[in-house]
MARFI-810119 format. One record per residue (C-alpha): x, y, z. Coordinates in steps of 0.5 Angstrom, whole numbers, padded with zeros to 4 digits, always signed. Example, Ala and Ser with C-alpha at 12.3 -4.5 7.8 and 13.67 -1.06 7.14 Angstrom:
BEGIN
+0025-0009+0016;+0027-0002+0014;
//
This chain:
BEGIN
-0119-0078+0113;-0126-0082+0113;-0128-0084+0106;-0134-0078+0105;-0128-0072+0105;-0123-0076+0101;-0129-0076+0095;-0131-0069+0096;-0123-0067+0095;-0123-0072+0089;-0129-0068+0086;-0125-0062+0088;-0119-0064+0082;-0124-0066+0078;-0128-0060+0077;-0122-0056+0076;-0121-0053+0070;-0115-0057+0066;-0110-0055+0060;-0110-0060+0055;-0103-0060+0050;-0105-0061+0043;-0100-0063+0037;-0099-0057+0033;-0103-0059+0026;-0097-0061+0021;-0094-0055+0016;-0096-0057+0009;-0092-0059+0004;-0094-0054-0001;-0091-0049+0005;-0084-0054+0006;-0083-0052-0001;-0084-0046-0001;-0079-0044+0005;-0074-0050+0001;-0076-0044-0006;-0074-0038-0002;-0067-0042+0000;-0065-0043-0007;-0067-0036-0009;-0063-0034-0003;-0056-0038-0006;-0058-0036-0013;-0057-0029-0011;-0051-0030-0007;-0048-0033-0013;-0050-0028-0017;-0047-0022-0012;-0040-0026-0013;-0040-0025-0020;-0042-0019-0019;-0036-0018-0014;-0031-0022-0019;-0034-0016-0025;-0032-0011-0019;-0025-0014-0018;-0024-0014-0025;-0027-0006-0026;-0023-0004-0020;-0015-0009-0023;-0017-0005-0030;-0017+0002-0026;-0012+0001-0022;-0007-0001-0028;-0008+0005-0033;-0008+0009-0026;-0014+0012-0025;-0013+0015-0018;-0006+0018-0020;-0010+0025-0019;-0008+0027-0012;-0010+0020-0009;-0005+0016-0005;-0006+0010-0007;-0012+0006-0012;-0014+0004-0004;-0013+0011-0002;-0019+0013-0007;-0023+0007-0007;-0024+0008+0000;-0026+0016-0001;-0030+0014-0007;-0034+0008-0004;-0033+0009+0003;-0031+0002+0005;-0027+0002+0011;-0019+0003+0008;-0017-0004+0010;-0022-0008+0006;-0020-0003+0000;-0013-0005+0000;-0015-0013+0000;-0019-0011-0006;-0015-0008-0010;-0010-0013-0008;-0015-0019-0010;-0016-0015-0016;-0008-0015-0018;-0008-0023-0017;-0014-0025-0021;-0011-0024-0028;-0006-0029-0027;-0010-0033-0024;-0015-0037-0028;-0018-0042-0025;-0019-0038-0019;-0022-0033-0024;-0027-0037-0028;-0031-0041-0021;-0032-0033-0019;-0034-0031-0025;-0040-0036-0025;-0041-0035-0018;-0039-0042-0014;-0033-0038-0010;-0035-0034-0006;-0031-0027-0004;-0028-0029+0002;-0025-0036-0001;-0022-0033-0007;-0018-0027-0001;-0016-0032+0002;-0013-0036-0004;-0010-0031-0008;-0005-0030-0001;-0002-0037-0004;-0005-0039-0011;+0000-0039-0017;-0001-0042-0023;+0001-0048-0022;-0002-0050-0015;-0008-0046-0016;-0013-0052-0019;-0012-0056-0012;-0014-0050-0008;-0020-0049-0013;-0022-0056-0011;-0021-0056-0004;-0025-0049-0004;-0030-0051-0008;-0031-0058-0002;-0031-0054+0004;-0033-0047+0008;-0029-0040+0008;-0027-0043+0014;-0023-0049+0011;-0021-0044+0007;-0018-0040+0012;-0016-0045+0016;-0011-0049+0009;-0008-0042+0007;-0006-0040+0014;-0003-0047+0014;+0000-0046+0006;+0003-0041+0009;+0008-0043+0015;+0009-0049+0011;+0011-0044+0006;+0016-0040+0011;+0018-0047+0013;+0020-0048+0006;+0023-0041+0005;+0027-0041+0011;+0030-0048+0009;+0032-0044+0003;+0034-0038+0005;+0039-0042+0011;+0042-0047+0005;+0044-0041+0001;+0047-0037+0007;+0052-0043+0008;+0053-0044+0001;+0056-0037+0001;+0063-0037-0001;+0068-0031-0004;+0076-0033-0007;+0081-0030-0009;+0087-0032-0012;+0094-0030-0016;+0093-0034-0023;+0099-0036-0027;+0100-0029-0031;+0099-0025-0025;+0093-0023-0025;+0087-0024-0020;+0081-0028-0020;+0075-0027-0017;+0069-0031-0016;+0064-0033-0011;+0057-0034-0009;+0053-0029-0006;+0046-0030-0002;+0041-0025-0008;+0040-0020-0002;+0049-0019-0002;+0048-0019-0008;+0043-0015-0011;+0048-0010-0006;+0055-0011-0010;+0051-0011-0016;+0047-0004-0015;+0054-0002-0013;+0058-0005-0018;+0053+0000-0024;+0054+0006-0020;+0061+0006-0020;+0061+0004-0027;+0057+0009-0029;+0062+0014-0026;+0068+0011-0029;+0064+0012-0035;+0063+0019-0035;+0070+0020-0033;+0072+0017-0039;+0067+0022-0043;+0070+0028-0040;+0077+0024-0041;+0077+0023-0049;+0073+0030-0051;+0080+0033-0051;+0083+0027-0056;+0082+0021-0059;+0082+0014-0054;+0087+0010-0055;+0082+0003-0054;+0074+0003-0053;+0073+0000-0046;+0068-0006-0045;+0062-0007-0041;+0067-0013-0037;+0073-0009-0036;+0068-0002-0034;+0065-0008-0028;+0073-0009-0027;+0075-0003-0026;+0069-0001-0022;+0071-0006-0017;+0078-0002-0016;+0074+0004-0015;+0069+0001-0010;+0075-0002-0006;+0079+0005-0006;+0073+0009-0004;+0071+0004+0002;+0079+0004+0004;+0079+0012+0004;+0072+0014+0007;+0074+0011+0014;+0068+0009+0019;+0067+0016+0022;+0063+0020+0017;+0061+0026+0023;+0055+0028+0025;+0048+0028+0022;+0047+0035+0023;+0055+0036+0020;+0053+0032+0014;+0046+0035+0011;+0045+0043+0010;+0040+0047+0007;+0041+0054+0004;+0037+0059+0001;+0041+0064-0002;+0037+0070-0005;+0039+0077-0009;+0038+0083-0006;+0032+0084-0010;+0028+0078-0008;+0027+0081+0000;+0021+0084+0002;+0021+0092+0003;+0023+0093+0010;+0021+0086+0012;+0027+0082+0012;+0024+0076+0010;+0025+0073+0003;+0018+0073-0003;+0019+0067-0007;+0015+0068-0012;+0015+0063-0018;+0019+0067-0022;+0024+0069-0017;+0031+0069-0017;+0032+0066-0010;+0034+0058-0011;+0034+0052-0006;+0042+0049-0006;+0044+0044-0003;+0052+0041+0000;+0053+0035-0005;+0046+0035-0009;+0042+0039-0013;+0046+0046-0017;+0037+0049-0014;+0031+0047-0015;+0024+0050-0017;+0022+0057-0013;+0016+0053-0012;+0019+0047-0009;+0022+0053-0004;+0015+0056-0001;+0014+0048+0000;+0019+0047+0004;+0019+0053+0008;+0011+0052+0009;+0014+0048+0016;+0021+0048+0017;+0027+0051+0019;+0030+0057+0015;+0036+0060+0014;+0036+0066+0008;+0044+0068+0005;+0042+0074+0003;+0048+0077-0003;+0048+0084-0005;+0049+0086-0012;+0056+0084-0013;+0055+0076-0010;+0058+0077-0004;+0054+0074+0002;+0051+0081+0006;+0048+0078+0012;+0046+0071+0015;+0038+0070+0018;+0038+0066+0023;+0035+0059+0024;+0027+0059+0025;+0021+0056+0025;+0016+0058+0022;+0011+0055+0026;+0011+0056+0034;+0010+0050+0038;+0004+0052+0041;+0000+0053+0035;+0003+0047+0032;+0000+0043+0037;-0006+0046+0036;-0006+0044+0029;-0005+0037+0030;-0011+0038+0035;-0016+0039+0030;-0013+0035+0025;-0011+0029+0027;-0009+0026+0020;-0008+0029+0012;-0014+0034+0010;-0013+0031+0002;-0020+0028+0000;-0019+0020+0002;-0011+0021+0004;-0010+0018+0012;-0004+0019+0013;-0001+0022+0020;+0006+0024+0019;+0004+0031+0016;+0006+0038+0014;+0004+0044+0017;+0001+0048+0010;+0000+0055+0009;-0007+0056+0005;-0004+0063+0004;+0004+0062+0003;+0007+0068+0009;+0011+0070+0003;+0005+0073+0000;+0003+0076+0007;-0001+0071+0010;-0001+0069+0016;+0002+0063+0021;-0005+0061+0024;-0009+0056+0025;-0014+0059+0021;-0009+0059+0015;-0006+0053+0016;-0008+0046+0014;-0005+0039+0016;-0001+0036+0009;+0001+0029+0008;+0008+0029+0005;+0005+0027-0003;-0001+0032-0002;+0004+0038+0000;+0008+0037-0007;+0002+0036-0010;-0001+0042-0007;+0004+0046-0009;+0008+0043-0015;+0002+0039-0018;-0002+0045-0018;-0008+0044-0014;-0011+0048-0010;-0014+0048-0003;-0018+0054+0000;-0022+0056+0006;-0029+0055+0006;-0030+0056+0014;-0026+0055+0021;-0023+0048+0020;-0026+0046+0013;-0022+0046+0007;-0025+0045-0001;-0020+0042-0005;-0019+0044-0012;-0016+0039-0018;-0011+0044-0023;-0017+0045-0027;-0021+0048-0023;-0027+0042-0022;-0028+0041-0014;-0025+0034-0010;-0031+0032-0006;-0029+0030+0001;-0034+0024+0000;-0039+0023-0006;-0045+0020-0006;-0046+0013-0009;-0051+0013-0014;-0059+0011-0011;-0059+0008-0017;-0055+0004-0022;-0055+0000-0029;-0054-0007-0027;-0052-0011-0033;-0051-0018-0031;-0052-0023-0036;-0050-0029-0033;-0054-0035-0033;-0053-0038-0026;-0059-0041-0025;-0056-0049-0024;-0050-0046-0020;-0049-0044-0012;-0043-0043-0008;-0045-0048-0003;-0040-0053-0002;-0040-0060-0002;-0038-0061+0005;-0042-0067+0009;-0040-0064+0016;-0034-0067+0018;-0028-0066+0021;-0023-0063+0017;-0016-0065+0018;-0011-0059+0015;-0005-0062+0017;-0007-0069+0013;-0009-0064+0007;-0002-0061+0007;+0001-0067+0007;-0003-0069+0000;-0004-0062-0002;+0002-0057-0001;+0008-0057-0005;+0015-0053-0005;+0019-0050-0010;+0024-0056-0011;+0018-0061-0012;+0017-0064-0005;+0012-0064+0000;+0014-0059+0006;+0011-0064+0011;+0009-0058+0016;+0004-0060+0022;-0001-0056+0023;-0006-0056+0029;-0013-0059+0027;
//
């Protein structure tokens, strides 16, 4: 290349246009403070929603103790998912933190004013105890939820460890001795582990209550000879208890052997030319049971004929048993199936569950129908409410179904929550934040058990947990 076309291509690169990058000019300090400003109103208004979190849990503990959701509903749980509309396991934790803060009042106090956010206090309640709750309150205070988590979830074996360690020294101190003293008598004593225990004692009370009964129906013919104590009623309920254990043997027959239910009905209570049993609430017809209750209510009858095997006993005139129904199922499989098919969990407002009955709307001793448009899928609890506790259900269209309290006002399915709400929150939180002191480095948990956690007999568990 000569030294005129090297000039000319040097020109060339010259006179193309070229992009300079420039610095971006610097932020203001009045915008830094501004940003700095919208962060701390952002840490104030989470503080304020976690005291607002603690007046709903506290809401929410009073509630659940005087029994507010005992008006068909499973459970507080159970209604506060049907109310608020939170999904059901963050409601069981809810009522369950809500349960444990009473107790709890260190914990109580750093919610209240908003330093302990609502993870950190779900997280301690699951170990907390007035004795160790001001150690888990610093430690929650200097770290993150994650830290939080991390130390419970490592409590908590140490915990385990500690019980297990418990729980192995009692089952080797158990022990049982029997011996002949001087004056012939037989004494016992033993230790027991609490769950053996707990056994023998249930089973010592029932056997005493027995005697005692017994006793009653003895001296109702005359006078007793002698008032017997409360230490030789437990005596002698031992005696009793070896006696039937050595008369009732090992094979007690089958299950189907063991359990039967019969309704036996009046030649009044049959429906005219039908051959089926009405059981109105006044009826004759009672509920009997092999070795258990003398009959229950009529309506506790149309529950359990709602969806189950029948047998009808019916008795003429003079008591004597005329004819045997044989056993039926008032539900055929084939709509069953398709019952469970369009109701796959209990129709009761709030109510999850999926072991159900099949519940006529209107009962077949009134003349109702076994369809699918007269059946609805019931839960266990929300069938006896609907019959022994007075609700009602009704059929407002194909699958749907309004449920109605004893007194007529209607249960929604769903209500809406409030657009607006009186907000009454009187805290001055200006100064306190949830953040926490933490500077950013490792957190060593195992290091922090080791410090931290303490047993039931005093000493540290010693559990190592990975970092």
């Amino acid at each position: 290349m000569n030294l005129a076309s090297h000039v000319d291509s040097t020109r060339a690169v010259l006179a193309h246009p070229m992009v300079v990058l420039q610095p971006e000019p610097p932020t203001p300090a009045t915008d830094l403070r501004a940003v700095d400003a919208l962060g701390e109103r952002i840490a104030a208004l989470a503080a304020r929603l976690h005291a607002a979190t603690y007046e709903l849990l506290v809401l929410l503990g009073e509630f659940d103790a005087r029994e507010g959701w005992a008006n068909g509903f499973q459970s507080c749980a159970h209604w506060l998912h049907w109310r608020t509309g939170i999904d059901l396991g963050a409601a069981r934790e809810k009522v369950r933190v809500a349960r444990a803060l009473p107790a709890l009042a260190a914990v109580s106090a750093q919610m209240r004013r908003g330093a302990l956010s609502y993870a950190k206090v779900r997280a301690l309640t699951r170990v907390a105890t007035p004795a160790n709750e001001q150690t888990l309150v610093d430690f929650a205070l200097a770290g993150t939820a994650a830290h939080v988590e991390r130390l419970v979830r490592g409590w908590r074996r140490a915990d385990a460890v500690e019980a297990a360690r418990v729980d192995e020294s009692r089952h080797l101190q158990r022990q049982l001795s029997t011996w002949v003293d001087a004056d012939g008598m037989v004494v016992i004593r033993g230790r027991l582990t609490p769950e053996v225990g707990a056994v023998v004692q249930r089973a010592l009370e029932a056997a005493a209550d027995r005697l005692f009964l017994d006793a009653q129906a003895t001296e109702a013919d005359g006078p007793a000879g002698h008032q017997v104590g409360a230490a030789q009623r437990r005596a002698d309920a031992l005696g009793l208890l070896a006696e039937t254990a050595l008369s009732a043997g090992l094979d007690a027959g089958t299950t189907g052997d063991r359990y039967q239910v019969v309704v036996h009905v009046d030649a009044s209570d049959r429906a005219a030319g039908r051959g089926e049993v009405i059981l109105e609430p006044d009826a004759g017809g009672t509920l009997e049971l092999d070795h258990g209750p003398a009959c229950v209510s009529a309506e506790t009858s149309r529950r359990l004929s709602c969806d189950a095997s029948v047998v009808t006993l019916a008795h003429g005139e003079d008591g004597e048993a005329r004819q045997v129904g044989r056993r039926t199922r008032t539900i055929p499989p084939s709509i069953r199936r398709a019952l469970v098919a369009r109701d796959a969990t209990c129709q009761f407002p709030g109510c999850t569950a999926h072991r159900c009955d099949a519940h006529h709307v209107e009962h077949w001793a009134d003349g109702g129908d076994t369809t699918l448009d007269n059946l609805v899928r019931l839960c266990r609890r929300h069938h006896r409410a609907v019959h022994e506790g007075g609700f009602r259900v009704r059929r407002t269209s194909p699958g749907e179904w309004a449920f109605h309290r004893p007194d007529e006002r209607r249960l929604p399915r769903a209500p809406e929550i409030a657009a607006t709400a009186e907000w009454r929150h009187e805290l001055m939180m200006a100064d306190v934040t949830s953040t926490p002191v933490w500077d950013g480095t490792s957190v060593d948990i195992a290091w922090a058990l080791d410090v931290l956690h303490v047993g039931p007999n005093g000493a540290a568990a010693g559990v190592a947990t990975p970092r």
